[in-house]
N, C-alpha and C positions, 0 to 999 in steps of 0.2 A: 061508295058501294055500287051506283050504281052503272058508273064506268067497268065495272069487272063484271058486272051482271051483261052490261051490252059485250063484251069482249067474246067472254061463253056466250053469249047469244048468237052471236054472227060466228060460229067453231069455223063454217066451211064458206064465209066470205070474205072474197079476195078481192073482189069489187070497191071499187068509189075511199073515202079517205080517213084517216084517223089524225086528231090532231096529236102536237107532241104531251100535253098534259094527258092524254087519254095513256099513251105510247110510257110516258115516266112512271103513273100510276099504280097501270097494271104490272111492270117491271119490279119495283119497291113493293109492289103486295107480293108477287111470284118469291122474290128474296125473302121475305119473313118468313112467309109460308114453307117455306123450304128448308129453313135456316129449323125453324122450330119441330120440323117433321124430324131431319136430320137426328137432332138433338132427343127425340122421343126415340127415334132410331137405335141408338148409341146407348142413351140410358137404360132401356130397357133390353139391349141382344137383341134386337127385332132385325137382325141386318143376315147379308148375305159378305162372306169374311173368301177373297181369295190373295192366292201370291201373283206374282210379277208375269209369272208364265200360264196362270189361268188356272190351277188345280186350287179344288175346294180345300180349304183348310179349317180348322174350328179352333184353333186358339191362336192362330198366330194374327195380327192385328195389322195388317200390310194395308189391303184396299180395303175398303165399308160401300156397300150397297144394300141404304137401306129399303123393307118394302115398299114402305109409306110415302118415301121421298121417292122411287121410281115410280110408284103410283101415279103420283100428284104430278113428276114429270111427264107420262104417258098423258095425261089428261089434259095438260099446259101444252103440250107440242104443238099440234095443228091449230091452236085458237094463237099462240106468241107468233107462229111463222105468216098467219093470216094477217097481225097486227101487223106484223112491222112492213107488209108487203104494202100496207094501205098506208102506213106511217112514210116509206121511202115515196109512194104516191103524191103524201100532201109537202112531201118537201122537194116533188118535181124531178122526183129521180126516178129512173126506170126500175120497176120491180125486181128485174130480172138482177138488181143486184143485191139481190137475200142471198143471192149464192156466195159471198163472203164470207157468209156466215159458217160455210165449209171448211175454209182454208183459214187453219190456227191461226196465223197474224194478222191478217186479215180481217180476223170477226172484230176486234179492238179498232176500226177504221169503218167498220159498217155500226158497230155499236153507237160511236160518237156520232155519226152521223144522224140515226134514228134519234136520238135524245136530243142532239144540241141543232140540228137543221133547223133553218123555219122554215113555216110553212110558203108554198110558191104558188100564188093565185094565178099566174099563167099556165097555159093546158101545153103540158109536154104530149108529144105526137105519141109516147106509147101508153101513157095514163090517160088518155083523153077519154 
């Protein structure tokens, strides 16, 4: 608990490092949290329902956006991209590669990297 309390605590630190237990932690609480909002979402119609091309529809069941799960997403943004900026930090990679996280096949190569890197007690020139 208290690793998720430091995560929200530092929302707008990008600064200095986060190890990989901190980094799995917070990922495995984000996914229950979400998985069970989802699921609150769903069970109760608390969702936002459209088609393929973007028009609002109320009974057809294509895509689900639910509130609670964009909530908890809006909320989780800026403290998971601060995480892993710190996390790519303590595994001696340059920050600047959370920008993988943009590009579809490429998040799968920045993912493993955040979780399964160790950490690199030498000081890369652009984490220093």
């Amino acid at each position: 608990m208290r690793i998720i309390l430091e995560v929200y605590k530092n929302y707008f630190n990008f600064n200095g490092k986060s190890t990989r237990m901190d980094y799995n932690i917070f990922m495995i609480f984000s996914l229950i949290v979400w998985t069970f909002l989802f699921m609150f979402d769903t069970s109760s119609d608390f969702f936002i329902t459209y088609d393929v091309v973007g028009n609002f529809i109320v009974n057809d069941m294509t895509i689900r956006f639910g509130y609670t799960s964009i909530a908890f997403f809006i909320i989780s943004l800026i403290p998971w991209i601060s995480l892993s900026v710190r996390r790519l930090r303590d595994a001696g990679l340059s920050p600047y590669w959370i920008l993988l996280f943009l590009v579809p096949v490429a998040q799968l190569v920045a993912y493993i990297m955040c979780i399964f890197a160790p950490s690199n007690r030498r000081k890369h020139p652009v984490t220093a």
